[in-house]
MILUM-269077 format. One record per residue (C-alpha): x, y, z; residue number from 1. Coordinates in steps of 0.02 Angstrom, whole numbers. Last residue first. Layout:
# MILUM-269077
<pt u="X" v="Y" w="Z" seq="NUM"/>
...
This chain:
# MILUM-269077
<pt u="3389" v="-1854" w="-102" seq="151"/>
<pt u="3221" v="-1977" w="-97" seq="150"/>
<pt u="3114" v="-1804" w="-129" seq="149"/>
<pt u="3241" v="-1771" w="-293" seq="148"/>
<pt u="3214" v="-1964" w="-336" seq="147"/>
<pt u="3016" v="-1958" w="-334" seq="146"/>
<pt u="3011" v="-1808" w="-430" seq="145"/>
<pt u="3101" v="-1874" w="-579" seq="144"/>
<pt u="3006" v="-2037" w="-570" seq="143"/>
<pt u="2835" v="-1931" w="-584" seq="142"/>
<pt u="2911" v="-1823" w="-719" seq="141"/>
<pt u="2975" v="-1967" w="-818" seq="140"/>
<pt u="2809" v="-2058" w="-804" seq="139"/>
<pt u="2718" v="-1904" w="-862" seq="138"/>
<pt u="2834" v="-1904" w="-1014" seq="137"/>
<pt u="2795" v="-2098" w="-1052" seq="136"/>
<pt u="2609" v="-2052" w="-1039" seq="135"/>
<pt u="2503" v="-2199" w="-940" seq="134"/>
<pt u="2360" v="-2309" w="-1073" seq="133"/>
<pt u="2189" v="-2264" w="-1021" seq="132"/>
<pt u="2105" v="-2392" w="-936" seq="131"/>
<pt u="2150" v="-2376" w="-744" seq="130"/>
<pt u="2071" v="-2179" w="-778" seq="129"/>
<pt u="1915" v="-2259" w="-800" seq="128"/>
<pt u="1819" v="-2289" w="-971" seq="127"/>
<pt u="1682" v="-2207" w="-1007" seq="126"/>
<pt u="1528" v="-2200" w="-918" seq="125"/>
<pt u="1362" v="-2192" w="-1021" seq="124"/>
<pt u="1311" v="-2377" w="-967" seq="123"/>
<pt u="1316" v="-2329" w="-797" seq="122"/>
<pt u="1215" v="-2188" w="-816" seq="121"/>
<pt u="1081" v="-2285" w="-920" seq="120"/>
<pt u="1076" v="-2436" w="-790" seq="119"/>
<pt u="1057" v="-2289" w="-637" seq="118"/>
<pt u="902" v="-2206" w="-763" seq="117"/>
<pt u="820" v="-2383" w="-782" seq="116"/>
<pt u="825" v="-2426" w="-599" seq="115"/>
<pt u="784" v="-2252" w="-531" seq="114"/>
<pt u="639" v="-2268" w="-643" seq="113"/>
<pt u="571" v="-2442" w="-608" seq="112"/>
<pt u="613" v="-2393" w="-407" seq="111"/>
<pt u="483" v="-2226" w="-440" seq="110"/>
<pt u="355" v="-2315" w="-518" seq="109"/>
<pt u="349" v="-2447" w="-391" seq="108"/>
<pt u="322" v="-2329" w="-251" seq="107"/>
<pt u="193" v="-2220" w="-347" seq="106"/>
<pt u="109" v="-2386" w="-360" seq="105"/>
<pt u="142" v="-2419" w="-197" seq="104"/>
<pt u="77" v="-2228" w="-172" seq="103"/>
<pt u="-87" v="-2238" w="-294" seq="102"/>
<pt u="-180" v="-2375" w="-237" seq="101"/>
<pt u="-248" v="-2344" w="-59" seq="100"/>
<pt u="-280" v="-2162" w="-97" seq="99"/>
<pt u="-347" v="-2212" w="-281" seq="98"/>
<pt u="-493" v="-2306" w="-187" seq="97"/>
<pt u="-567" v="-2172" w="-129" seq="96"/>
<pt u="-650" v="-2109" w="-277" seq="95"/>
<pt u="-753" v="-2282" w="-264" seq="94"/>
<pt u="-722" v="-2395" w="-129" seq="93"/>
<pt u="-571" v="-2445" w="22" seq="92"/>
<pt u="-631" v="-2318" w="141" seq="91"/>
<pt u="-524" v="-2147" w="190" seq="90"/>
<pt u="-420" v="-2183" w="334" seq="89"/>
<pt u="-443" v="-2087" w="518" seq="88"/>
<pt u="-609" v="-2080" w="488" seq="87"/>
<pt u="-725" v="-1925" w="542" seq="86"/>
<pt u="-693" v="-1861" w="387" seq="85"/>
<pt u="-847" v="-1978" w="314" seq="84"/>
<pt u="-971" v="-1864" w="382" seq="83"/>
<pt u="-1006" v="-1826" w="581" seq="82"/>
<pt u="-1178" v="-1890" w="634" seq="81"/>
<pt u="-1176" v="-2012" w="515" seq="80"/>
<pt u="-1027" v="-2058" w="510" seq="79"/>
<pt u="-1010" v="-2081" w="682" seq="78"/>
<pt u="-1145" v="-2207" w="665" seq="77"/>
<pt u="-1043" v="-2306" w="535" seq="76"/>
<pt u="-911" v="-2318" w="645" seq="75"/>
<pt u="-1003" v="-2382" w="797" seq="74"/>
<pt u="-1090" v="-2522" w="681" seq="73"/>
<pt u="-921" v="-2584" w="596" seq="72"/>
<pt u="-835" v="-2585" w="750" seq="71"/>
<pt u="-971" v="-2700" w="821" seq="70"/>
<pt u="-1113" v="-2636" w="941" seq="69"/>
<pt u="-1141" v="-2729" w="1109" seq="68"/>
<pt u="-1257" v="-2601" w="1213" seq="67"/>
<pt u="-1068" v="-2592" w="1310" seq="66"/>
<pt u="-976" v="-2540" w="1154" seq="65"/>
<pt u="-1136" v="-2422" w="1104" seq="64"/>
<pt u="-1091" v="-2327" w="1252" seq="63"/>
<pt u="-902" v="-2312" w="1273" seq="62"/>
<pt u="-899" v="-2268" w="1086" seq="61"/>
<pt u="-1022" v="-2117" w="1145" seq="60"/>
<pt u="-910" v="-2067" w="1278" seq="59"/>
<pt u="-762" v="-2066" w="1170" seq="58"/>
<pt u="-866" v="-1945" w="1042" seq="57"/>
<pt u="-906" v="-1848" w="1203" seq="56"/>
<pt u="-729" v="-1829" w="1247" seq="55"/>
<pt u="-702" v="-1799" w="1048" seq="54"/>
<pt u="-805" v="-1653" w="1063" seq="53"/>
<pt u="-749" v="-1575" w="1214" seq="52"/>
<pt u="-556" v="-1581" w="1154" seq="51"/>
<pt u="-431" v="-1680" w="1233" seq="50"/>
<pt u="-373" v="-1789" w="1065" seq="49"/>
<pt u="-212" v="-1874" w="1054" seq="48"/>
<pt u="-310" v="-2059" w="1046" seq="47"/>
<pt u="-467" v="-1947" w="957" seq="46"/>
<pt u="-354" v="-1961" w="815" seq="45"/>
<pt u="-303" v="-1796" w="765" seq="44"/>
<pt u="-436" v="-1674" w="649" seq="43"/>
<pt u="-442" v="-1529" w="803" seq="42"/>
<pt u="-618" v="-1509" w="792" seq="41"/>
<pt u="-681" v="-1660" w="672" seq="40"/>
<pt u="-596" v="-1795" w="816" seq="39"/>
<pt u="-520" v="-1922" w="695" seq="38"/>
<pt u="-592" v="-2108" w="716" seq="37"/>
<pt u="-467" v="-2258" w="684" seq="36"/>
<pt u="-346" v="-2250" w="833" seq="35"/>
<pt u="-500" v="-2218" w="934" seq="34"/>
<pt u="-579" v="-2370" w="878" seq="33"/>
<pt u="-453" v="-2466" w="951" seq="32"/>
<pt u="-430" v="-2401" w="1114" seq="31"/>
<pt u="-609" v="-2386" w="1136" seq="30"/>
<pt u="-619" v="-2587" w="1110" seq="29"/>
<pt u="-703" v="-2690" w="993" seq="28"/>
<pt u="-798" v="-2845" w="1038" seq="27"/>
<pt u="-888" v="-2902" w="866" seq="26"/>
<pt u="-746" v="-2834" w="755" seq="25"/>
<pt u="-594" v="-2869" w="852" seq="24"/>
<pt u="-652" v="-3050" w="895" seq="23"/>
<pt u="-640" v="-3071" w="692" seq="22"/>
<pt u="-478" v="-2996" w="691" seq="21"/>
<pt u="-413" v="-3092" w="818" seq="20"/>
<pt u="-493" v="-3265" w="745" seq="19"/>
<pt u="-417" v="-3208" w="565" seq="18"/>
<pt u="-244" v="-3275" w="609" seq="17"/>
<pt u="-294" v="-3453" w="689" seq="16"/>
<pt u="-407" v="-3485" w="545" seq="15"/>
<pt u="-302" v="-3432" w="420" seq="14"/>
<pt u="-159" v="-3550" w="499" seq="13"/>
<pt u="-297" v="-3678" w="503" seq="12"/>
<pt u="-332" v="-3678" w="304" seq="11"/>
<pt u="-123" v="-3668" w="270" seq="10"/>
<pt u="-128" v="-3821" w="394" seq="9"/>
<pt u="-228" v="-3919" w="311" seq="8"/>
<pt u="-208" v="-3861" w="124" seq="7"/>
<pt u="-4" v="-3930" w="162" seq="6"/>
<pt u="-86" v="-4086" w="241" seq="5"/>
<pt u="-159" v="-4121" w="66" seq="4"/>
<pt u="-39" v="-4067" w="-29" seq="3"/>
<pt u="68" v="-4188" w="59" seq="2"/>
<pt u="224" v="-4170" w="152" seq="1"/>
């Protein structure tokens, strides 16, 4: 295959993948936004929530949904009238930022170490009991008690 025809259908499988995410953003659901928006009384997503406030929150997502607000416009009111807790994931900027990074890097961290630490413990082994050369008198013993339990 071509480069060409490889850019071709690399460029339309983007296409095709991003369409649903795109169509998520300008027509969003309640479903999805409540998976994403934490209800500030009982701080679960407003999906588990039955409090009074996040029945109103859900009401108000129900509202600006059918006035034809995106995701992005819905959150960002909640926000407002809320504060940034009111997300279910911190966003991806400034202080943040370190909650998105730090666990896989945590993650790698942690398999670099166990990697370095299982090499070292290996290494510091000694020989097995197969490499140590058998004791003529233990052999003699072992023989010896093998014929009396054959008698």
């Amino acid at each position: 295959m071509s480069s060409r025809a490889c850019m071709v259908v690399l460029a339309l499988a983007a296409l095709a993948l991003g369409a649903p995410a795109a169509a998520s953003e300008s027509e969003p659901t309640l479903a999805e936004i409540e998976s994403e928006v934490v209800c500030p009384t009982c701080h679960t997503t407003l999906d588990q929530s039955s409090s009074p406030v996040a029945n109103r929150m859900r009401d108000f997502i129900r509202s600006r949904i059918a006035a034809g607000d995106t995701k992005t416009e819905i959150k960002e009111q909640l926000v407002a009238d809320f504060g940034e807790q009111v997300l279910a994931s911190p966003p991806k900027r400034g202080f943040n930022l370190l909650a998105w990074v730090l666990p896989p890097v945590g993650a790698v961290a942690a398999a670099v170490i166990v990697g370095i630490l299982a090499v070292r413990w290996s290494r510091r082994r000694g020989p097995g009991p197969e490499a140590t050369a058998p004791d003529p008198a233990m052999e003699r013993r072992i023989d010896d008690e093998l014929a009396r339990l054959d008698s």
